[in-house]
N, CA, C and O atoms as CSV, one atom per row, in Angstrom:
chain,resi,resn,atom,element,x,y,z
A,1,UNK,N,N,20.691,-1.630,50.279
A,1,UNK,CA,C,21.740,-1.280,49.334
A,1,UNK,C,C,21.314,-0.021,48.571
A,1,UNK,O,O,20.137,-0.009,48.211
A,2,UNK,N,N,22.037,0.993,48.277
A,2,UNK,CA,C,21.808,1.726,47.837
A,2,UNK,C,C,22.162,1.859,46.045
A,2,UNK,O,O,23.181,1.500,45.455
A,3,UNK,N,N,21.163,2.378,45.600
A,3,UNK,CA,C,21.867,2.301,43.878
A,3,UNK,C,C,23.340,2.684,43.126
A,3,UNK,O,O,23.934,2.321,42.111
A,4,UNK,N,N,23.549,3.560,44.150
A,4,UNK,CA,C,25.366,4.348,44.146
A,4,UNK,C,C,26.231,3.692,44.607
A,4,UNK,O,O,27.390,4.108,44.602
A,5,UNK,N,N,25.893,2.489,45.127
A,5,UNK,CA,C,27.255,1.884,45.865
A,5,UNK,C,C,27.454,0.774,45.037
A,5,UNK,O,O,28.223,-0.070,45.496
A,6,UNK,N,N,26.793,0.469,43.550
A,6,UNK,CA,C,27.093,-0.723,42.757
A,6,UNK,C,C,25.905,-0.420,40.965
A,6,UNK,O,O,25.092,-1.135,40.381
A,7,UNK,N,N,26.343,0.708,40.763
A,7,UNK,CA,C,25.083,1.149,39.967
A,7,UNK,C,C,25.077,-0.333,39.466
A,7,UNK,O,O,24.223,-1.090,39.927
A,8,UNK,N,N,26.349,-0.975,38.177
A,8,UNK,CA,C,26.188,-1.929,37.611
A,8,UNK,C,C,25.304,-2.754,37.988
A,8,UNK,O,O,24.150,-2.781,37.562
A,9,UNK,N,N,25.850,-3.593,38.935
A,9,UNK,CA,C,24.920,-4.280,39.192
A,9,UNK,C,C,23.522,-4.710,39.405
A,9,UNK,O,O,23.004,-5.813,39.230
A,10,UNK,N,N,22.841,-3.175,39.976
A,10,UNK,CA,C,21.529,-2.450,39.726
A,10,UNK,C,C,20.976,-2.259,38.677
A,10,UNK,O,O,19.751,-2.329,38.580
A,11,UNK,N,N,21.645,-2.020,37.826
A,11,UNK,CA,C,20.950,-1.609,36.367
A,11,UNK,C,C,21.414,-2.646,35.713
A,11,UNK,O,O,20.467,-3.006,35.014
A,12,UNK,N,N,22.819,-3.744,35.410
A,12,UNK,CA,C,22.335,-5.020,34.500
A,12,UNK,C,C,21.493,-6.160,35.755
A,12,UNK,O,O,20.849,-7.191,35.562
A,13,UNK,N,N,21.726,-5.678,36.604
A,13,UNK,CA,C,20.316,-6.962,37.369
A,13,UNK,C,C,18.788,-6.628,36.882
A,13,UNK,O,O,17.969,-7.545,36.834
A,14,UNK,N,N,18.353,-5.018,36.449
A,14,UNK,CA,C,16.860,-5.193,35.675
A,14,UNK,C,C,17.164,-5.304,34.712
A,14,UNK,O,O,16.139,-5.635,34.116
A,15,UNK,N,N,18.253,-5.243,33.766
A,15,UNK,CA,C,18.390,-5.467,32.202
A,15,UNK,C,C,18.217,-6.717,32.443
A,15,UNK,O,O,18.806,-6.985,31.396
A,16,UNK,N,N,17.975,-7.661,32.822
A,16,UNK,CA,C,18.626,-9.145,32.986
A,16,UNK,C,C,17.523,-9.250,33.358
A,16,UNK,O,O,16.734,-9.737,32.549
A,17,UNK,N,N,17.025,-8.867,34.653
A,17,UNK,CA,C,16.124,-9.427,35.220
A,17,UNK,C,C,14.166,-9.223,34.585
A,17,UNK,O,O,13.171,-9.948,34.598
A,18,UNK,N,N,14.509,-7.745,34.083
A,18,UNK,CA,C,12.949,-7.337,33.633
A,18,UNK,C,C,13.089,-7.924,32.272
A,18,UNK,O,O,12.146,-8.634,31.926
A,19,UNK,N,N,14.007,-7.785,31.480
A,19,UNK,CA,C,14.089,-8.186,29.899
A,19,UNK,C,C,13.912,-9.578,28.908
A,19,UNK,O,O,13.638,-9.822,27.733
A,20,UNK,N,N,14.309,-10.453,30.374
A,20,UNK,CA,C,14.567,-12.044,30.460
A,20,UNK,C,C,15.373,-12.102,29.121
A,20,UNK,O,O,15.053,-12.593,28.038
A,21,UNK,N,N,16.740,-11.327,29.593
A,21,UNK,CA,C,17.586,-11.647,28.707
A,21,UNK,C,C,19.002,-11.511,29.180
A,21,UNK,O,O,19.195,-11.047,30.304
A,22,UNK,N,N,19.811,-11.803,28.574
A,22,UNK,CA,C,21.674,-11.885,28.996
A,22,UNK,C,C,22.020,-10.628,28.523
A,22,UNK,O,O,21.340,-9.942,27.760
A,23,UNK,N,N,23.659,-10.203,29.244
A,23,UNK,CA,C,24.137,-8.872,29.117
A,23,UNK,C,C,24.797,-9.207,27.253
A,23,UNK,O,O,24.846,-8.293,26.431
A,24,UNK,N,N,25.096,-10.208,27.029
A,24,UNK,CA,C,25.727,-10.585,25.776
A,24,UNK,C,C,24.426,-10.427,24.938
A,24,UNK,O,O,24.692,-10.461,23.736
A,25,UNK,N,N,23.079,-10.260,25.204
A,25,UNK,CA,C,21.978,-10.012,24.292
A,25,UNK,C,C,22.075,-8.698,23.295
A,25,UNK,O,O,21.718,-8.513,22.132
A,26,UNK,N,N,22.858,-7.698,24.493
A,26,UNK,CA,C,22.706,-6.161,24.150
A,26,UNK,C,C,24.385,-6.057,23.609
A,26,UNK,O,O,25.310,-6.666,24.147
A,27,UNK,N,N,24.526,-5.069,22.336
A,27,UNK,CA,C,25.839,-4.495,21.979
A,27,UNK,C,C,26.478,-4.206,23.464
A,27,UNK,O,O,26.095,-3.945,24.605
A,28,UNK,N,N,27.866,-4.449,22.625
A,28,UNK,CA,C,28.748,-3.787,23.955
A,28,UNK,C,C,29.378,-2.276,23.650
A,28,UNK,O,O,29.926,-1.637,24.548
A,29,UNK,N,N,29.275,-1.889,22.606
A,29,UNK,CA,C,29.406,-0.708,22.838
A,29,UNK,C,C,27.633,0.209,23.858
A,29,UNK,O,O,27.664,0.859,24.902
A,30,UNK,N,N,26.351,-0.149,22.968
A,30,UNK,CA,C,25.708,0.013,24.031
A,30,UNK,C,C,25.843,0.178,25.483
A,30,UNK,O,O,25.597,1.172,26.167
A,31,UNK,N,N,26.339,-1.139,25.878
A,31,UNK,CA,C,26.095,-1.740,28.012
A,31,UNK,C,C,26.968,-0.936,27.739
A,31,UNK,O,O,26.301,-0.008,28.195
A,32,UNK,N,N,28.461,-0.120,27.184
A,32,UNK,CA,C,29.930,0.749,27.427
A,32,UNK,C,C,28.534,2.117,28.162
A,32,UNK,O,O,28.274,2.556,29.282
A,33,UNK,N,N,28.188,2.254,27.267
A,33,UNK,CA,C,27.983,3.771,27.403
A,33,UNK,C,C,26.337,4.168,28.439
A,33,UNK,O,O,26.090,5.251,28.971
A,34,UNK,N,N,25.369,2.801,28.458
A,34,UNK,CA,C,24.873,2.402,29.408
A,34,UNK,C,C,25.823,2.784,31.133
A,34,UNK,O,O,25.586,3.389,32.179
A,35,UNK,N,N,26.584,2.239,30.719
A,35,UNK,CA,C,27.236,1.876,32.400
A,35,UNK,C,C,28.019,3.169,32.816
A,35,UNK,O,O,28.423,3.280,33.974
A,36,UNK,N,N,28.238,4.150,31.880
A,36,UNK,CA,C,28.722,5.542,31.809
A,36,UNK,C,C,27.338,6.115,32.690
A,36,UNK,O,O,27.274,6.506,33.855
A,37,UNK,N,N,26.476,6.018,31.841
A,37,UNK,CA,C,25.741,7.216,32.122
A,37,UNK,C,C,24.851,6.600,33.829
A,37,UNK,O,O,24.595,7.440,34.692
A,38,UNK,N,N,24.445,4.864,34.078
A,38,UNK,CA,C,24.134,5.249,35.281
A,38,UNK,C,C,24.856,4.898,36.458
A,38,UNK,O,O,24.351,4.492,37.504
A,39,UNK,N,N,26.309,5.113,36.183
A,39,UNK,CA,C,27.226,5.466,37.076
A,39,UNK,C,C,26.906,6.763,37.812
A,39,UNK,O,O,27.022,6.969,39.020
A,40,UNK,N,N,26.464,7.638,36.820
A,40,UNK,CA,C,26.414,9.451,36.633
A,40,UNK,C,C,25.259,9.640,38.459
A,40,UNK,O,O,24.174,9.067,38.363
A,41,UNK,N,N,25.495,10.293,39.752
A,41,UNK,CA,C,24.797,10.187,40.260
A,41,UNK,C,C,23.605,11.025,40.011
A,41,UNK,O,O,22.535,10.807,40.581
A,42,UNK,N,N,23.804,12.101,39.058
A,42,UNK,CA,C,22.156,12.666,38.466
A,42,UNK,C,C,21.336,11.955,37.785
A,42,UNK,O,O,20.115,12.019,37.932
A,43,UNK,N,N,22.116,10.957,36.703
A,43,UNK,CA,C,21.389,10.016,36.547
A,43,UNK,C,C,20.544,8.872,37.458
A,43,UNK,O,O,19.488,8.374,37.069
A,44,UNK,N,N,21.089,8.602,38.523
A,44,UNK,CA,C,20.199,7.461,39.294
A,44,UNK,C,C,19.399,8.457,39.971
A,44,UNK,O,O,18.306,7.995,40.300
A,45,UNK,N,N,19.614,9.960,40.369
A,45,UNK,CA,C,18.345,10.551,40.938
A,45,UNK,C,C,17.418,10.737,39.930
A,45,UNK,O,O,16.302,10.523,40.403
A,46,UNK,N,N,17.359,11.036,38.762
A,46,UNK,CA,C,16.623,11.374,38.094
A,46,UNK,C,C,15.792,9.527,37.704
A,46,UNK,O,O,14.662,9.279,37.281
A,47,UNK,N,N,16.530,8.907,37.944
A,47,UNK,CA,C,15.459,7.636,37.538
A,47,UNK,C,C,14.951,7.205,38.860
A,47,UNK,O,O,13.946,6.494,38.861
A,48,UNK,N,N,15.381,7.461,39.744
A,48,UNK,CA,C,14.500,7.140,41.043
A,48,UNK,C,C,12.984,8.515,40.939
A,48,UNK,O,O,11.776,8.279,40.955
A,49,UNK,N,N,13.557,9.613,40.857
A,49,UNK,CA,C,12.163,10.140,40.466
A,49,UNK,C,C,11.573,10.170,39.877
A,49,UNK,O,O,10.647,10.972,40.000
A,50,UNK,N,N,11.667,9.176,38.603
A,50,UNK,CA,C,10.932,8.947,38.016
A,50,UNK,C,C,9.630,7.885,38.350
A,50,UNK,O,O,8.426,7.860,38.097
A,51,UNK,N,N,10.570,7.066,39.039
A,51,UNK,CA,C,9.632,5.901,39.659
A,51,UNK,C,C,8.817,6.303,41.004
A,51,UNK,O,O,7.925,5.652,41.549
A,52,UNK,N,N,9.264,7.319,41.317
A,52,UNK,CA,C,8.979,7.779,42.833
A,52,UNK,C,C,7.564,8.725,42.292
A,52,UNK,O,O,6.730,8.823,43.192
A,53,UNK,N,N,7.125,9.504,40.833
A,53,UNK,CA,C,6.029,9.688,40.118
A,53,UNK,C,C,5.403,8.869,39.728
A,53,UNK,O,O,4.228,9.121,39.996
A,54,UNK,N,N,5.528,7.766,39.100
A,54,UNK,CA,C,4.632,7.027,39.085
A,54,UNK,C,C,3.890,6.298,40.032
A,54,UNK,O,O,2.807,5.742,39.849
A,55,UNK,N,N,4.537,6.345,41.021
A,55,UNK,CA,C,3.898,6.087,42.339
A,55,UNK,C,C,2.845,6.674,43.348
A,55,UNK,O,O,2.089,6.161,44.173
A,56,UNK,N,N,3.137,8.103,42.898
A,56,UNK,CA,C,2.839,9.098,43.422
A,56,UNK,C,C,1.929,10.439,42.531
A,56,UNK,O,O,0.708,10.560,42.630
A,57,UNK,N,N,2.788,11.342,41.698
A,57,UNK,CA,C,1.876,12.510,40.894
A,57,UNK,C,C,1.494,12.306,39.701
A,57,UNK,O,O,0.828,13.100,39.036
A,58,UNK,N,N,2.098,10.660,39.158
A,58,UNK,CA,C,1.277,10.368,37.985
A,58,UNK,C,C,0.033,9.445,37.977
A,58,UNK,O,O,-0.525,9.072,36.944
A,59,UNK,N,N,-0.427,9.044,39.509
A,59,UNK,CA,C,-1.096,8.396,39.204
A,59,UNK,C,C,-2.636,9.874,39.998
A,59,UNK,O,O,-3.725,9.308,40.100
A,60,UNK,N,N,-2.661,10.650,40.225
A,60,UNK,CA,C,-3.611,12.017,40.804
A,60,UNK,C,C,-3.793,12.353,39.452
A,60,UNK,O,O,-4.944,12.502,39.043
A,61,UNK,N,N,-2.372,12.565,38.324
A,61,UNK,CA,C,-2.881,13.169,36.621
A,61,UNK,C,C,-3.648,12.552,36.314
A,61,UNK,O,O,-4.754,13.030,36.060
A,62,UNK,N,N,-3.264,10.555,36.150
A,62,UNK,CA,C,-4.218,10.074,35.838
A,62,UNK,C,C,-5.790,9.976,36.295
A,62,UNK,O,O,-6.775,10.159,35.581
A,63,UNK,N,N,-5.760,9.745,37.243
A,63,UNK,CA,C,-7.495,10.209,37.634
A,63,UNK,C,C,-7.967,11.299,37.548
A,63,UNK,O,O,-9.170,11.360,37.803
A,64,UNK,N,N,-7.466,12.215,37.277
A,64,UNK,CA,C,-7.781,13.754,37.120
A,64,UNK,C,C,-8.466,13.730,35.365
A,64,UNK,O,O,-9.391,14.437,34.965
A,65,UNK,N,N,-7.725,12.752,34.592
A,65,UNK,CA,C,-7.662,12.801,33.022
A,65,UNK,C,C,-8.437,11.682,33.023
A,65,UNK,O,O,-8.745,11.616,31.833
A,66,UNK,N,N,-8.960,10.755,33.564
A,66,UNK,CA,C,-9.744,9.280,33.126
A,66,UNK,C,C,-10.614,9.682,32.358
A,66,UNK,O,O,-10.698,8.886,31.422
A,67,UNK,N,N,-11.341,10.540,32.254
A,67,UNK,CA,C,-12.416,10.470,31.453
A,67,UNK,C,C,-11.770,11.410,29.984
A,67,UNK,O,O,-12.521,12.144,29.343
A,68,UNK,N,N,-10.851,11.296,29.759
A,68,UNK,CA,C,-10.502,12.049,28.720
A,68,UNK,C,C,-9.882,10.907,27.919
A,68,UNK,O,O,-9.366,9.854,28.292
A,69,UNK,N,N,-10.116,11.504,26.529
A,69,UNK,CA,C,-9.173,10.291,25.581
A,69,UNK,C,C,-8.168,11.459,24.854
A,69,UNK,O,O,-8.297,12.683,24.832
A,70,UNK,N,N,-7.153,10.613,24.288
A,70,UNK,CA,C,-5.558,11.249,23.737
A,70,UNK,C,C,-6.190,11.256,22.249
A,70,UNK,O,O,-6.090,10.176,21.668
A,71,UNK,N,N,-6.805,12.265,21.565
A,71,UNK,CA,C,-6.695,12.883,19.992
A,71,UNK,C,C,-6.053,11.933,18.948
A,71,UNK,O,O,-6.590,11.042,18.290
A,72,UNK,N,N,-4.765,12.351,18.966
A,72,UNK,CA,C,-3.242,12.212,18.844
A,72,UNK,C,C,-3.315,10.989,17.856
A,72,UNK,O,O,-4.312,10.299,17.646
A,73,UNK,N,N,-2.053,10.850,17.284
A,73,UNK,CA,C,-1.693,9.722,16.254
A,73,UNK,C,C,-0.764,8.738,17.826
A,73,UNK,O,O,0.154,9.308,18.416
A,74,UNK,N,N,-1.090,7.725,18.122
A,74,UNK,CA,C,-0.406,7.224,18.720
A,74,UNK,C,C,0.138,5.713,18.521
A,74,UNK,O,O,-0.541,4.700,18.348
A,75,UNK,N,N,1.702,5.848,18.599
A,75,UNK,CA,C,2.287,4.282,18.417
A,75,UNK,C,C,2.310,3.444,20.153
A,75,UNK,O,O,2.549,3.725,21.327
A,76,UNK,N,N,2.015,2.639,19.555
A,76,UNK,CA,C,2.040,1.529,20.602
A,76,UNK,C,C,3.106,0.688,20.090
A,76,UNK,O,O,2.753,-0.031,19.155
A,77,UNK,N,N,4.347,0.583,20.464
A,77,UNK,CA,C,5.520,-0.388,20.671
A,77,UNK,C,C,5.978,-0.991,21.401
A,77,UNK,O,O,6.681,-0.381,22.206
A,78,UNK,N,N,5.849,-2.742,21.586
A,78,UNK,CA,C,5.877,-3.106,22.723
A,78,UNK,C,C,6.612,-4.721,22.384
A,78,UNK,O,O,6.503,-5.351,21.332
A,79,UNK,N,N,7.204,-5.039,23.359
A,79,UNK,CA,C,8.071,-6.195,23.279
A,79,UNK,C,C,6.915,-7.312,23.654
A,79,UNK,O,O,6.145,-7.490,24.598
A,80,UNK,N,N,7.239,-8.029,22.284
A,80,UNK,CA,C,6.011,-8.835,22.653
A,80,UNK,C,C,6.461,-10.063,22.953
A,80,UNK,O,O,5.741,-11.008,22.632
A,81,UNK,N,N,7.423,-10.263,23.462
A,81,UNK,CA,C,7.568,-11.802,24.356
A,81,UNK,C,C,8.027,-11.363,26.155
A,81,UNK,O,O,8.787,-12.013,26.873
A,82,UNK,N,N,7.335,-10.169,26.493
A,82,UNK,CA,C,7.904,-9.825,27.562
A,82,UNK,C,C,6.304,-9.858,28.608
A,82,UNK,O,O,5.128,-9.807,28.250
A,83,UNK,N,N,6.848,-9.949,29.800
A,83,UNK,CA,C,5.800,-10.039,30.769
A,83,UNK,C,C,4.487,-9.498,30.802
A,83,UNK,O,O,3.424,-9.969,31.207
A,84,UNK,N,N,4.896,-8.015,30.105
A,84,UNK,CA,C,3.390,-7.188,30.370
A,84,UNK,C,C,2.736,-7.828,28.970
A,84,UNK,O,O,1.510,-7.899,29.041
A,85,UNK,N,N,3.301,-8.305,27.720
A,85,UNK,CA,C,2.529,-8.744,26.683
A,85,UNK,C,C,2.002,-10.296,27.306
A,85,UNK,O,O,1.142,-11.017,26.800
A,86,UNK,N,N,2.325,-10.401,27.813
A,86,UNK,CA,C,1.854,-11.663,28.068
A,86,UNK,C,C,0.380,-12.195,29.053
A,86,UNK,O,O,-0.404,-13.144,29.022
A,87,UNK,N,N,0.656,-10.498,30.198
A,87,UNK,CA,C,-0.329,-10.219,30.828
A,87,UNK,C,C,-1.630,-9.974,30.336
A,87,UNK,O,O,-2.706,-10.525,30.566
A,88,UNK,N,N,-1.194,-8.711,29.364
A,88,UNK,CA,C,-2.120,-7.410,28.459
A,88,UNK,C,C,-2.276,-7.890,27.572
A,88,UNK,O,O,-1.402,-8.717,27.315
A,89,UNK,N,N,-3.186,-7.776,26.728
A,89,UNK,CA,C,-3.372,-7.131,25.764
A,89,UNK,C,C,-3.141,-5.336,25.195
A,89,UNK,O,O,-4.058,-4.557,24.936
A,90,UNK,N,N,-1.784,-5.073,25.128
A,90,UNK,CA,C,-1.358,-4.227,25.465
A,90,UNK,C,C,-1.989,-2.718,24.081
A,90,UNK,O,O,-2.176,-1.519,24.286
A,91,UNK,N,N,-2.125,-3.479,22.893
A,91,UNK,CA,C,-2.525,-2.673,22.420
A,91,UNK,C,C,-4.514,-1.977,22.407
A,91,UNK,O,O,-5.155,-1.086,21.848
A,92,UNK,N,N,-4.784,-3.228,23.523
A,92,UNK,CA,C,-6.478,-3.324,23.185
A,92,UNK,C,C,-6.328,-1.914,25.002
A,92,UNK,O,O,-7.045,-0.918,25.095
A,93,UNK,N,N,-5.455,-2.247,25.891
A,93,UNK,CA,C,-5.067,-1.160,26.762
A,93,UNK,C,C,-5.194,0.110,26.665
A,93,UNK,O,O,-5.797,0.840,27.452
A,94,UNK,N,N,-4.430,0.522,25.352
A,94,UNK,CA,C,-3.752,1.688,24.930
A,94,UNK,C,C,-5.147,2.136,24.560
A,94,UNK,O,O,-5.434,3.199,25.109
A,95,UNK,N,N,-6.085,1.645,23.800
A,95,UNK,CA,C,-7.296,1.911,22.752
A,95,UNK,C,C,-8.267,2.276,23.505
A,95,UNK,O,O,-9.185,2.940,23.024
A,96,UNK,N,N,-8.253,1.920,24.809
A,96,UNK,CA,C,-8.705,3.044,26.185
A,96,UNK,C,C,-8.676,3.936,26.260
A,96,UNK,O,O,-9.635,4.697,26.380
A,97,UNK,N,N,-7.743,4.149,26.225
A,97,UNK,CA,C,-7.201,5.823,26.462
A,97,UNK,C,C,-7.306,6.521,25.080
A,97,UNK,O,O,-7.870,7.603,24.916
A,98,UNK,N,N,-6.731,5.827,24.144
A,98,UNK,CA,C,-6.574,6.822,22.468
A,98,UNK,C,C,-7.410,6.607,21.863
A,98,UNK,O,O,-8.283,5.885,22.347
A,99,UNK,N,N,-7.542,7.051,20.691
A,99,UNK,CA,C,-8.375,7.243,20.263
A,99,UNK,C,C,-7.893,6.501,18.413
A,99,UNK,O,O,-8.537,5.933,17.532
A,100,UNK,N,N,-6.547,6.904,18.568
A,100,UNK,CA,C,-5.931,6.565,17.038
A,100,UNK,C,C,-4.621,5.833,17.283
A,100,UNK,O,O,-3.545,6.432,17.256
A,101,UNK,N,N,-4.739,4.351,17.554
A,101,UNK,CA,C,-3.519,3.592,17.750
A,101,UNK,C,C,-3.260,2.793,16.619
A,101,UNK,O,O,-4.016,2.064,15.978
A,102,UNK,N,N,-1.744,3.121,16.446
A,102,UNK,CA,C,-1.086,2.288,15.454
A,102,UNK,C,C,-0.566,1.382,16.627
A,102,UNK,O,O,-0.323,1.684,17.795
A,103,UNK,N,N,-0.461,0.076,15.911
A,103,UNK,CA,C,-0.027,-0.952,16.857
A,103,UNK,C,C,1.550,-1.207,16.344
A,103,UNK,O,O,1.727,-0.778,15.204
A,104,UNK,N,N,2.841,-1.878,17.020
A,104,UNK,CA,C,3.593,-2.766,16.116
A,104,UNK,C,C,4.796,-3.058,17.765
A,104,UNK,O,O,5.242,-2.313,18.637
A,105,UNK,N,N,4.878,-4.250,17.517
A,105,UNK,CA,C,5.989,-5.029,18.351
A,105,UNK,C,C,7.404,-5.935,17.861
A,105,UNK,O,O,7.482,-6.533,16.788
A,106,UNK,N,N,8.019,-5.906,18.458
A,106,UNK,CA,C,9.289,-6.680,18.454
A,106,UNK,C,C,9.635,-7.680,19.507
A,106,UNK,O,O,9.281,-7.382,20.648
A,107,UNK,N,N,10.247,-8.785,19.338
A,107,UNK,CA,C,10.380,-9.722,19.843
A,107,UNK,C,C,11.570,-9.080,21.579
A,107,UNK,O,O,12.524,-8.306,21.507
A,108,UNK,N,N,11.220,-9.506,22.417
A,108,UNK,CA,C,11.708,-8.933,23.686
A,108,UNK,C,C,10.534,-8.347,24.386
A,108,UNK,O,O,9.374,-8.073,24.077
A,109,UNK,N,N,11.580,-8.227,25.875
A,109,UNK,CA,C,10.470,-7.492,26.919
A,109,UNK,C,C,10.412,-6.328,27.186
A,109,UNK,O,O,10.027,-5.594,26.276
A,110,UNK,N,N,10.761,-5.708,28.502
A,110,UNK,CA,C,11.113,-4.570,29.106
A,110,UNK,C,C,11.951,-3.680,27.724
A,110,UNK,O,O,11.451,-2.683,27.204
A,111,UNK,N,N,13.009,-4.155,27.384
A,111,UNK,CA,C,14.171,-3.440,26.809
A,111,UNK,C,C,14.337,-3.746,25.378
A,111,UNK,O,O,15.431,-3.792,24.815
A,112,UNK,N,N,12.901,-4.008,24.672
A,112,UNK,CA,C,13.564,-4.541,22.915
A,112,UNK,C,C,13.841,-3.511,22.863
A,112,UNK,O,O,15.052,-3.611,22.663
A,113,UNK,N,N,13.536,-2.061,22.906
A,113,UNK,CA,C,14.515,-1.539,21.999
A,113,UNK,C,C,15.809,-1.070,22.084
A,113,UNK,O,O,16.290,-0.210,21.347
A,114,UNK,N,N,16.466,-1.736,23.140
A,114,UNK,CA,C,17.776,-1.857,23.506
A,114,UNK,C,C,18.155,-2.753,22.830
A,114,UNK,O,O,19.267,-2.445,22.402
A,115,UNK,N,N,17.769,-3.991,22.380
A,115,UNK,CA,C,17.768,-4.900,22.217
A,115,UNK,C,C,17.898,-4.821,20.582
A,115,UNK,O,O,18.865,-5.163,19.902
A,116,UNK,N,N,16.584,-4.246,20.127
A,116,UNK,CA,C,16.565,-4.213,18.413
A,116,UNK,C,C,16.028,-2.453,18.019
A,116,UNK,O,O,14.944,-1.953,17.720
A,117,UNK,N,N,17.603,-1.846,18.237
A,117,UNK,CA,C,17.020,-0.512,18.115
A,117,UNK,C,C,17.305,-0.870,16.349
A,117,UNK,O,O,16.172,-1.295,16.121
A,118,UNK,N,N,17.703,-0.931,15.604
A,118,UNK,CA,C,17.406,-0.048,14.250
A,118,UNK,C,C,15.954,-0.695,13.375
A,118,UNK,O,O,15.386,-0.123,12.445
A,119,UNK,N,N,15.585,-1.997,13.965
A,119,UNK,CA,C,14.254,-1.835,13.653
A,119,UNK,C,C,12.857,-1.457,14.722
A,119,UNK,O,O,11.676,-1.800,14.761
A,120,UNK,N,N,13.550,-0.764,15.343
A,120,UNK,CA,C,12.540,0.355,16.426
A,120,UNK,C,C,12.654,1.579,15.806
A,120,UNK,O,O,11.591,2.185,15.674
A,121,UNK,N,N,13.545,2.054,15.434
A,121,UNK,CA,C,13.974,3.061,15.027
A,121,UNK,C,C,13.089,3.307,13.390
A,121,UNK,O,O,12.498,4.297,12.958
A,122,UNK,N,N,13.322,1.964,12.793
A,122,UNK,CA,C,12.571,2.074,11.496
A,122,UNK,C,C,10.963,2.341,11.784
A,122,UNK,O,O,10.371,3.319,11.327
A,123,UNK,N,N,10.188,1.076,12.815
A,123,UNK,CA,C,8.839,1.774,12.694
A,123,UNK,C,C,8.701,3.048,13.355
A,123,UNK,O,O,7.804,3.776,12.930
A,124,UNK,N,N,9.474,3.497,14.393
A,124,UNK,CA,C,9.080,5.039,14.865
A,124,UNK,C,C,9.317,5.776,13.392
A,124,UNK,O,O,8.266,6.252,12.962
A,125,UNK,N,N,10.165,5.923,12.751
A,125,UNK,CA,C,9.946,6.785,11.525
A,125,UNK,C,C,9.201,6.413,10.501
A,125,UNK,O,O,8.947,7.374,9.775
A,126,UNK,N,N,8.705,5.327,10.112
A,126,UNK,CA,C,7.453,5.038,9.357
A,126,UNK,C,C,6.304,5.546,10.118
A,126,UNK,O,O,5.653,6.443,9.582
A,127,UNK,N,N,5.908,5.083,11.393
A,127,UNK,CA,C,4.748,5.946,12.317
A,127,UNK,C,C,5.161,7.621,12.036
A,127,UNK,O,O,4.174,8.295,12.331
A,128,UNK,N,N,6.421,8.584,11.511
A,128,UNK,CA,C,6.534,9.728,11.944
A,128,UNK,C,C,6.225,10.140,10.368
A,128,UNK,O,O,5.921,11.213,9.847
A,129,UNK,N,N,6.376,9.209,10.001
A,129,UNK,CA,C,6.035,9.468,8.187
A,129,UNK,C,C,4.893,9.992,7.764
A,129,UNK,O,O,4.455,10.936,7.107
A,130,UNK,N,N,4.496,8.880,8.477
A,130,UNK,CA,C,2.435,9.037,7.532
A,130,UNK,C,C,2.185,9.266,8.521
A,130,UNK,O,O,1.301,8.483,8.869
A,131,UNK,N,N,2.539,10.199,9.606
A,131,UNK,CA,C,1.621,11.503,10.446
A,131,UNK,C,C,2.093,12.641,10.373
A,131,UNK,O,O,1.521,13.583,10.922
């Protein structure tokens, strides 16, 4: 099946499926304008290459950079009832690589901040505050 012949279904089957949550979880004006944009066929190329890099030229950066750590003020935001928190320790992960992690999560997986953007929105601008 190709992603163009049913975007919907493609994109609320990982909202659904990666998020472990219902389409009634997310606003509907949101899923409105969601289902606009990956209708759009530049949009599904551009997210297939995205995944088609991580597969591929982001993982040569990364070994190229392993021995380097990120400076940087960095937020770690992560849905913490979702698969990879459950796996990871996602912020002890990040502290690998950085050097200066602020930690903070919200309840969800893949997609909290689809899910709970205006308090995503609040700690990204408290993290943009006091840096």
């Amino acid at each position: 099946m190709f992603i163009g012949n049913d975007p919907d279904f493609f994109y609320e089957t990982c909202l659904v499926g990666w998020g472990a949550t219902r389409i009634s979880d997310f606003d509907e004006e949101m899923i409105a304008e969601c289902r606009r944009a990956w209708r759009d066929p530049g949009m599904i190329h551009g997210s297939c290459s995205d995944y088609r890099a991580a597969a591929s030229i982001d993982l040569e950066h990364d070994i190229a950079d392993i021995g380097r750590m990120v400076a940087c003020p960095t937020l770690v935001l992560y849905g913490s009832t979702g698969q990879m928190a459950q796996l990871f320790d996602i912020p002890a992960e990040w502290r690998k690589r950085c050097t200066n992690v602020t930690e903070a999560s919200l309840p969800g997986g893949h997609f909290f901040v689809d899910r709970f953007p205006q308090p995503a929105a609040e700690i990204l601008a408290g993290f943009l505050d006091g840096h």
